[in-house]
N, C-alpha and C positions, 0 to 999 in steps of 0.2 A: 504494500500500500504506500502512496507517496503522500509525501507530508510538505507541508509549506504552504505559500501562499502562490496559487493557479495565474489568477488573473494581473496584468501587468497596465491595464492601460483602458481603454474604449477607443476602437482600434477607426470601426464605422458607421455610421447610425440613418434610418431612410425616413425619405418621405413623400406624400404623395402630393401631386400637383396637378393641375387643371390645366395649365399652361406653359408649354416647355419653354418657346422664347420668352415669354415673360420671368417664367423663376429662371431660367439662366443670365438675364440681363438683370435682375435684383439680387442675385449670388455674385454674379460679377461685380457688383458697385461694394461688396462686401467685401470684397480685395481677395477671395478664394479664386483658386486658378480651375481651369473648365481642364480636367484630365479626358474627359472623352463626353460625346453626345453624338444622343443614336436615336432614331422613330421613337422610343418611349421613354427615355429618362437620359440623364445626365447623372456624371461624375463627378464633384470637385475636391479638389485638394484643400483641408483647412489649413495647413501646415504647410511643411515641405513634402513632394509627392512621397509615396512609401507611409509615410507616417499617420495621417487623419485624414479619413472621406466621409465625404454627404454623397451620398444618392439620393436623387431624383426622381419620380416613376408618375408618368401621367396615371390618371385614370380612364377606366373606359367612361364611353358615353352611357350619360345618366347614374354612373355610380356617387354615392356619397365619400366625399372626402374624409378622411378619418384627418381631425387637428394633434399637431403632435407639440411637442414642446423637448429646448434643449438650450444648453447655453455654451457661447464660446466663452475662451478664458482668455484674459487682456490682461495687460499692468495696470495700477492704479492710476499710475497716469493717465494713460489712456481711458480709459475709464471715467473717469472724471470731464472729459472733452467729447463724449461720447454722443450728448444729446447735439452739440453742435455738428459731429463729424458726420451724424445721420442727418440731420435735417439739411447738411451741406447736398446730401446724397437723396432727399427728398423723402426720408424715411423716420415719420414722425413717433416718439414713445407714445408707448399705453400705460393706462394707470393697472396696477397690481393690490393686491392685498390693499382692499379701498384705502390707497394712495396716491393723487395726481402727480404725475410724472416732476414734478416742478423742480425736481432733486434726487441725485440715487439714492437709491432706498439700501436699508442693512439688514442682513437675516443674523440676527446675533447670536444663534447657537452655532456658527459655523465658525466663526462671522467672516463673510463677504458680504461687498457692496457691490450692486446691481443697477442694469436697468433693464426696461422690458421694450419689445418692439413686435411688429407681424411682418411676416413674407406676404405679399399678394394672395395667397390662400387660407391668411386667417392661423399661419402656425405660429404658435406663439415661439421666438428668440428672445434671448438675452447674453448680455455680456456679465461678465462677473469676474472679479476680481479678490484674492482672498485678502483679509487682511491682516495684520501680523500682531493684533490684541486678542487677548485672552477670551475666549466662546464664554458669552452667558445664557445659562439655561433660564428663555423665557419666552412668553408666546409673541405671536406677531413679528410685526419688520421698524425701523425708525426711518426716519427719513436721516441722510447721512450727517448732517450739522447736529443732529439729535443723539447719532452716535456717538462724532465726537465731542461733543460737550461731557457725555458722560464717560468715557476716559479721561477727558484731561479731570472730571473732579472726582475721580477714583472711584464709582459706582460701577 
C-alpha cells in the first residue's frame, strides 16, 4: 500500500460555453494563451503550457448550461488593481457574499482576498490572492480595508 500524499496540484479544470469565439476572445483578454481550438471547445494555457489548462466545450443546441465556478491565483499586487485591469478589458465585478464589489472582499478563515467576475456564460471567476496573516475562524467575508484594520489592531 503507498502512503503519502497523491495529489500535487489541479492540473485542469472545464467548462461549458454557448459561444466558442466569444469565450475564446474573453479568455484571450484574460492574458491565457489559446493552446489549441477545434469545432467544439478550446484549450488555454493558464500558466506556462504543460503546467494549467481551461477547457472549453460548446454545448449542443438547446442544452442547459451547467454554471461553474473557479478562481485564478495573482499576487496581491495585482490583485489589488484588478477591478481596474478588468474594466480596462470591459469586464465588470459582481457582488459576492451580499457584498458590492466597491473593494476586494476577504474570506478570513483562509485568508485570501478576492474578487468576483463572469465569462459571457454566466461562470462565475475570480482572482485571489493568499495573504500572509494568520486565518481567523469566523463566518462570512470583510471587505478588504475591514481586514486590514483588524490586523493592524490585533483582532
Amino acid at each position: 500500500m503507498t502512503t503519502g500524499k497523491m495529489i500535487g496540484g489541479l492540473y485542469e479544470t472545464h467548462l461549458e460555453i454557448s459561444d466558442l469565439e466569444r469565450s475564446v476572445e474573453f479568455y484571450s483578454k484574460l492574458g491565457l494563451t489559446l493552446g489549441l481550438k477545434h469545432a467544439k471547445g478550446a484549450f488555454f494555457w493558464i500558466t506556462e503550457p504543460g503546467q494549467q489548462l481551461l477547457g472549453l466545450w460548446l454545448t449542443g443546441e438547446g442544452q442547459t448550461l451547467k454554471k461553474q465556478h473557479f478562481a485564478f491565483q495573482v499576487e496581491l499586487e495585482q490583485l489589488l488593481q484588478a477591478e481596474q485591469w478588468l474594466a480596462e478589458r470591459g469586464i465588470p465585478l459582481v457582488p459576492q457574499f451580499g457584498r458590492e464589489p466597491k473593494e476586494p472582499i476577504v474570506h478570513p478563515w483562509m485568508p485570501a482576498v478576492t474578487v468576483y467576475f463572469e465569462d459571457p456564460d454566466g461562470n462565475l471567476l475570480e482572482f485571489l490572492s493568499m495573504l500572509p496573516d494568520a486565518p481567523v475562524q469566523m463566518p462570512g467575508v470583510l471587505y478588504y480595508s475591514e481586514w486590514r484594520k483588524r490586523v493592524e489592531d490585533g483582532k
